[in-house]
C-alpha positions in Angstrom: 27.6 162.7 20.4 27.2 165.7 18.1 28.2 165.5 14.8 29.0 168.2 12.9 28.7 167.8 8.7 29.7 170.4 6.2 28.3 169.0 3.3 29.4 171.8 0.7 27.9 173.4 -1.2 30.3 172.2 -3.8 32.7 174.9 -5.5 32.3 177.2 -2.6 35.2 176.9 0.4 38.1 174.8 -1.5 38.6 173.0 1.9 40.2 176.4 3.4 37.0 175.9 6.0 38.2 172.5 7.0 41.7 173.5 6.9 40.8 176.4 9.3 39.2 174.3 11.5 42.1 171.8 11.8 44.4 174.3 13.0 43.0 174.2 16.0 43.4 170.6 16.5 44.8 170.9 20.3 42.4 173.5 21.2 39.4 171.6 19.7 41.0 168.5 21.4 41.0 170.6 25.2 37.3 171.0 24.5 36.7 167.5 23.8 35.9 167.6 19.5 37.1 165.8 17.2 38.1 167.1 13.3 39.6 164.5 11.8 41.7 165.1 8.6 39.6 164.4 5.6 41.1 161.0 4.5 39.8 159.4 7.5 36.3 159.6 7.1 35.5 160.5 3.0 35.9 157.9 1.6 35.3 155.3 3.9 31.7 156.9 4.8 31.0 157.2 0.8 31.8 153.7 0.2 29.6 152.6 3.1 26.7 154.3 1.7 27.3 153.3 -1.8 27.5 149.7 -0.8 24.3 149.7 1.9 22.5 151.6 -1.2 19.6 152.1 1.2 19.4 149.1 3.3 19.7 149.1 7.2 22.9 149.3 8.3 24.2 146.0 10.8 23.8 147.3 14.4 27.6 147.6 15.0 28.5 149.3 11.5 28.3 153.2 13.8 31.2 151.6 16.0 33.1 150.4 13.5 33.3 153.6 11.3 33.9 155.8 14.8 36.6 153.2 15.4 38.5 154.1 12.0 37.1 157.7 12.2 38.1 159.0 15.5 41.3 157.9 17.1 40.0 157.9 21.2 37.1 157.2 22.8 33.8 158.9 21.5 34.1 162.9 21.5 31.4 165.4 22.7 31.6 166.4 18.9 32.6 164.7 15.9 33.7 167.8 12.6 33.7 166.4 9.3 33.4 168.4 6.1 33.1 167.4 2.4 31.9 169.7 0.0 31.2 167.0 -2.3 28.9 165.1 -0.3 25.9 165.4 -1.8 27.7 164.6 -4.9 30.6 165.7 -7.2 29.9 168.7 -9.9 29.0 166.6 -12.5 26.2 165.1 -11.0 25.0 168.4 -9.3 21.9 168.0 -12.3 21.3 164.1 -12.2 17.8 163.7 -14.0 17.4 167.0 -14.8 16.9 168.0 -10.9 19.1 169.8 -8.3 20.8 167.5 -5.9 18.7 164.6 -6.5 20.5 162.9 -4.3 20.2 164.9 -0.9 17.8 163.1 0.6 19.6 159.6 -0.5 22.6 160.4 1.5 21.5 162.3 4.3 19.0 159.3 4.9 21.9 157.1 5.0 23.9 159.7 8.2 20.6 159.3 9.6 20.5 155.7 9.6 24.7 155.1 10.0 24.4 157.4 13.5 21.0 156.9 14.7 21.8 157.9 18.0 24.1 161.2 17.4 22.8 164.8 17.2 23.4 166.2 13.4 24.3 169.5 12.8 23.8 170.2 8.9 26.1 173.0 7.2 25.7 174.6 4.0 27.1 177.2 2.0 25.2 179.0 -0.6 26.1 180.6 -3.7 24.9 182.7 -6.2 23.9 180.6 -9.1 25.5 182.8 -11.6 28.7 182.0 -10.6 28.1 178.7 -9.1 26.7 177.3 -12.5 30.0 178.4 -14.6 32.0 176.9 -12.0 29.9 173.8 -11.1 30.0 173.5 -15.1 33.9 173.6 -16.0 34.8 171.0 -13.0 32.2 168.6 -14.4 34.2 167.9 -17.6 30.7 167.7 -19.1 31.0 168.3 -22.9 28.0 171.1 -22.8 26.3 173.2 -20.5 23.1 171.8 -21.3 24.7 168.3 -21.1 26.0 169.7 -17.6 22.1 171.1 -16.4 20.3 167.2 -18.2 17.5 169.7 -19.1 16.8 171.8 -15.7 16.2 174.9 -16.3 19.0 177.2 -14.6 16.5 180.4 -14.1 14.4 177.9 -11.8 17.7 177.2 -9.5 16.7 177.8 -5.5 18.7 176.8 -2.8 15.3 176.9 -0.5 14.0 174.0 -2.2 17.3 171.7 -1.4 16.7 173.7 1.9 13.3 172.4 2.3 14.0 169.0 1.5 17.2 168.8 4.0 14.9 169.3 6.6 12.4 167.5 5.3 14.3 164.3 5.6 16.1 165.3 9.1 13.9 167.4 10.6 16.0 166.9 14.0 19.1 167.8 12.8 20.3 171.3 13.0 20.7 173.3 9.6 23.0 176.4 8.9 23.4 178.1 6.3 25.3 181.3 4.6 26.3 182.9 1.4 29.9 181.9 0.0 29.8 185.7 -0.8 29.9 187.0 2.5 32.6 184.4 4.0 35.5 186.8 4.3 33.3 188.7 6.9 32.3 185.8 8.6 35.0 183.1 8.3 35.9 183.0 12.4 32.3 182.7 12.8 32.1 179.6 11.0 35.0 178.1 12.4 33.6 178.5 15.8 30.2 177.6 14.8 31.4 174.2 13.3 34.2 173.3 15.5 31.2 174.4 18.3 33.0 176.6 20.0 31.9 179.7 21.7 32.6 183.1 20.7 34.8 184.2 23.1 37.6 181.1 22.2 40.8 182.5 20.6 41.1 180.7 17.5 44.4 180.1 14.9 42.9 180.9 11.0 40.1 183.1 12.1 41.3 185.6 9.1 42.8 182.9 6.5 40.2 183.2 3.9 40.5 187.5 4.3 44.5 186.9 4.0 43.8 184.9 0.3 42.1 187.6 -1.6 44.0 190.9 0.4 47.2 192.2 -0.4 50.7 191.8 1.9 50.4 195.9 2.4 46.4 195.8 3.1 46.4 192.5 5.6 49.8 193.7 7.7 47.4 197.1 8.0 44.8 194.9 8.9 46.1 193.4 11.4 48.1 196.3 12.9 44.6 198.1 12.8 43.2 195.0 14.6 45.9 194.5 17.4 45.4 198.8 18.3 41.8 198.9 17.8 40.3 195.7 19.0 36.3 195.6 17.9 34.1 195.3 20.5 32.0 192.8 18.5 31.5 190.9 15.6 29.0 193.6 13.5 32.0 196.3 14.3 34.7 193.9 13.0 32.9 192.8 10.0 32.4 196.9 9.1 36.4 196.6 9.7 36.7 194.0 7.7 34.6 195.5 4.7 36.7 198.8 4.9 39.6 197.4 4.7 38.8 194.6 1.5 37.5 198.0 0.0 40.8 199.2 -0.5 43.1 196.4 -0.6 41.4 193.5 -2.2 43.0 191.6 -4.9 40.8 191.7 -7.9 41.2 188.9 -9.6 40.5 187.3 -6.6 37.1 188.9 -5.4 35.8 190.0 -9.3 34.9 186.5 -11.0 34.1 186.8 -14.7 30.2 185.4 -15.8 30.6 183.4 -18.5 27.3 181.3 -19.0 26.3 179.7 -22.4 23.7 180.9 -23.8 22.9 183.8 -21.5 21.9 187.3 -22.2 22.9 190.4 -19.3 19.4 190.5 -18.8 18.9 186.3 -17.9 22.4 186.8 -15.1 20.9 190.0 -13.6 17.4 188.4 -13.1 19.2 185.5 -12.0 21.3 186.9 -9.4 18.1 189.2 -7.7 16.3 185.7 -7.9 19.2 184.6 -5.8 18.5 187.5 -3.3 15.7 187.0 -3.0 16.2 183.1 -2.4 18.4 183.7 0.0 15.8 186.2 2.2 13.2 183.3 2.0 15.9 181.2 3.5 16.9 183.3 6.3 13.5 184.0 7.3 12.9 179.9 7.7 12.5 179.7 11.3 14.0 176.1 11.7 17.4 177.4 9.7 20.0 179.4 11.2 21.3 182.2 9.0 24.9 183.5 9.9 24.7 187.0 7.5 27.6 190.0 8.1 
């Protein structure tokens, strides 16, 4: 069985991935996958890791979780998300180091469904705005409380990436920046559910209607419906015109705010990220999805 796993990054999608996905519960269930709602499997798998706490798992314990997980027989695919896998916000920094505990619980998938493919997902985002945001969710009573003494210039997403595959080296990774989801959101959804391009799916445009205005998504779609793109580079260039002009501000501009900061440190910071993000696209056992 595949198994599909968004694990986050967290403060990236707010579930509007998952919640895409599930739309498509009938369809997904015509192609034989399984996307469970979220209260099925969260919990239940984080409590079985907690309590293994890295001992082998009893031979039956796959079974039994598929039993409470999935409501008929074994699926060709198996979608669960949780953006807070790895861990919640205010642990993002445990002992000074970023996502400490990847390998911990991506160990424990490994061991919990030995004999299921993996397919890894992960969003990326630029630290910038991820720290700020990752910060005020923690409920941590500093930012350097919240980093525990890493240095946030020294952030890279290619070292969690290189440790991900490190540790499952025969799972599938993708990755993307949470920047560039409105241009790529049906993309996802296909790519998760494990769909193929040409499937017609419900949500393909949910994020784009979020952070557009009533006037600029109804010309959207109009524009859509009489000019269908011939592929996925001409819709994106669709896409991007139109968000051009009819964005909602407040919801596409996000407001820097990190202690301690100069203009200089967020700008070095955020070409950092670019660069980052390059290194990680030209990994060649990571898919990239870029607009």
């Amino acid at each position: 069985m595949e198994i599909a796993l968004h694990i986050g990054a967290n403060c990236t999608d707010e579930d509007l991935l998952l919640k895409s996905i599930l739309k498509n519960a009938d369809l997904l269930a015509a192609h034989d996958i399984s996307a469970p709602g979220p209260s099925t499997y969260r919990r239940l798998i984080r409590e079985t890791i907690q309590n293994l706490n890295g001992a082998a798992p009893a031979p039956d314990t796959r079974q039994i979780l598929l039993d409470a997980i999935v409501e008929d027989d074994d699926p060709n695919r198996l979608v669960m998300s949780n953006t807070n896998f790895i861990c919640i916000p205010n642990r993002i920094f445990d002992g000074g180091a970023f996502y400490a505990q990847a390998e911990f619980k991506l160990r424990a998938m490994l061991q919990l469904f030995p004999q299921d493919e993996l397919d890894i997902y992960l969003s990326l985002r630029d630290p910038v705005t991820f720290l700020p945001d990752a910060y005020r969710r923690s409920k941590a009573d500093s930012f350097p409380a919240f980093m525990q003494g890493f240095d946030p210039h020294n952030m890279r997403w290619s070292d969690l990436v290189r440790r991900i595959r490190s540790i499952a080296p025969e799972a599938t990774l993708t990755c993307w920046c949470n920047e560039d989801t409105p241009l790529i959101w049906a993309e996802l959804v296909r790519d998760i559910a494990g769909l193929t391009p040409d499937v017609q799916i419900t949500g393909g445009f949910d994020l784009l209607a979020s952070i557009m205005s009533k006037e600029g998504m109804s010309r959207f779609l109009h524009y859509m419906q009489a000019h269908p793109p011939a592929n996925d580079a001409q819709k994106r260039r669709i896409i991007a015109a139109f968000l051009d002009k009819y964005a909602i501000a407040e919801e596409v501009e996000e407001v820097v705010d990190m202690p301690g900061m100069t203009p200089e440190d967020i700008e070095d910071m955020s070409a950092a990220y670019d660069e980052d993000v390059l290194r990680i696209a030209q990994m060649p056992d990571v898919t990239f999805i870029m607009p």
